[in-house]
C-alpha positions as CSV (number, residue, x, y, z in Angstrom):
1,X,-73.7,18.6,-45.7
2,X,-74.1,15.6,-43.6
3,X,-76.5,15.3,-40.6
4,X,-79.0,12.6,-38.9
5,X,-80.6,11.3,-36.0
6,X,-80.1,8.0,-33.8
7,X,-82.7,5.9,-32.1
8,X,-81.5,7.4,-28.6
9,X,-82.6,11.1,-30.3
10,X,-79.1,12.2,-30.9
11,X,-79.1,14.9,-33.8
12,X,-75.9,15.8,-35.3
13,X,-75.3,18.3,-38.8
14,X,-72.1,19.0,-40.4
15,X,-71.9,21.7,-42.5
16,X,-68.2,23.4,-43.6
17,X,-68.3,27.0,-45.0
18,X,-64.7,27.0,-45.8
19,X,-62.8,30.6,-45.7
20,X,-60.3,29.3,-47.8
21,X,-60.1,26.5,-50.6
22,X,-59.0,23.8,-48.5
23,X,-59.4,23.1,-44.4
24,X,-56.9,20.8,-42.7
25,X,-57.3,19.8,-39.1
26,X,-53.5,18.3,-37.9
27,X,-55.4,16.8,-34.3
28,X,-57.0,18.0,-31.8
29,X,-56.2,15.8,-29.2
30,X,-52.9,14.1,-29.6
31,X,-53.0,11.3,-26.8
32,X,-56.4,10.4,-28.3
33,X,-57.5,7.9,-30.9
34,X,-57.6,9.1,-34.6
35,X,-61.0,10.2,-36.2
36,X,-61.2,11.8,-39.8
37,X,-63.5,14.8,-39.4
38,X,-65.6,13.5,-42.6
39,X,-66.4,10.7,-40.1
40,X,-67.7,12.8,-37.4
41,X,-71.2,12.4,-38.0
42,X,-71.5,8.5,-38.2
43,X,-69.3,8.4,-35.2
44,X,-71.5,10.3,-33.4
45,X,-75.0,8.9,-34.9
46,X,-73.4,5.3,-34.0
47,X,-72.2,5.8,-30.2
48,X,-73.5,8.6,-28.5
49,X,-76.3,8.7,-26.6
50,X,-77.2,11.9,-25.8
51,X,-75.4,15.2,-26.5
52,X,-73.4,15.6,-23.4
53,X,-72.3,11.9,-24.2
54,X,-71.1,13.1,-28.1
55,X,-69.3,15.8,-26.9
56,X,-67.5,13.5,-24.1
57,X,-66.7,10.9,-27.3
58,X,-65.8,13.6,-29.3
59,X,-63.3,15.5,-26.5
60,X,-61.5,11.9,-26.3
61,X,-60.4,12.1,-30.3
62,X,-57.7,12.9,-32.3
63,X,-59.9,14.9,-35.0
64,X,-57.9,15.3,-37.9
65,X,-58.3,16.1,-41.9
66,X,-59.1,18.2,-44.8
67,X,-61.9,19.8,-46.7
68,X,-61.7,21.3,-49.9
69,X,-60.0,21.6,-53.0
């Protein structure tokens, strides 16, 4: 589990309950620049500044990755 808060009072938490042994995200926004969904939380903690803002960022990406085994 990842989480944190920045200095504008932007919380984030990452926690992955996986229903099978390993979770792979191919993109979820193709035109949009790459982010590796173990990266989320930094990205986040580093840019946003408020919630609406970290959803806006995160809308814009190309989440992509794996969890698991």
């Amino acid at each position: 589990m990842l989480d944190g808060i920045n200095d504008a009072g932007v919380v984030i938490s990452d926690n992955v309950v996986p229903k099978e042994d390993v979770i792979e995200v191919t993109g979820t926004n193709p035109s949009g620049e790459k982010l590796h969904m173990g990266l989320i939380v930094r990205f986040v903690l580093d840019n946003a500044s408020s919630a609406d803002d970290a959803i806006r960022l995160l809308k814009a990406r190309n989440i992509y990755g794996n969890l698991g085994s």
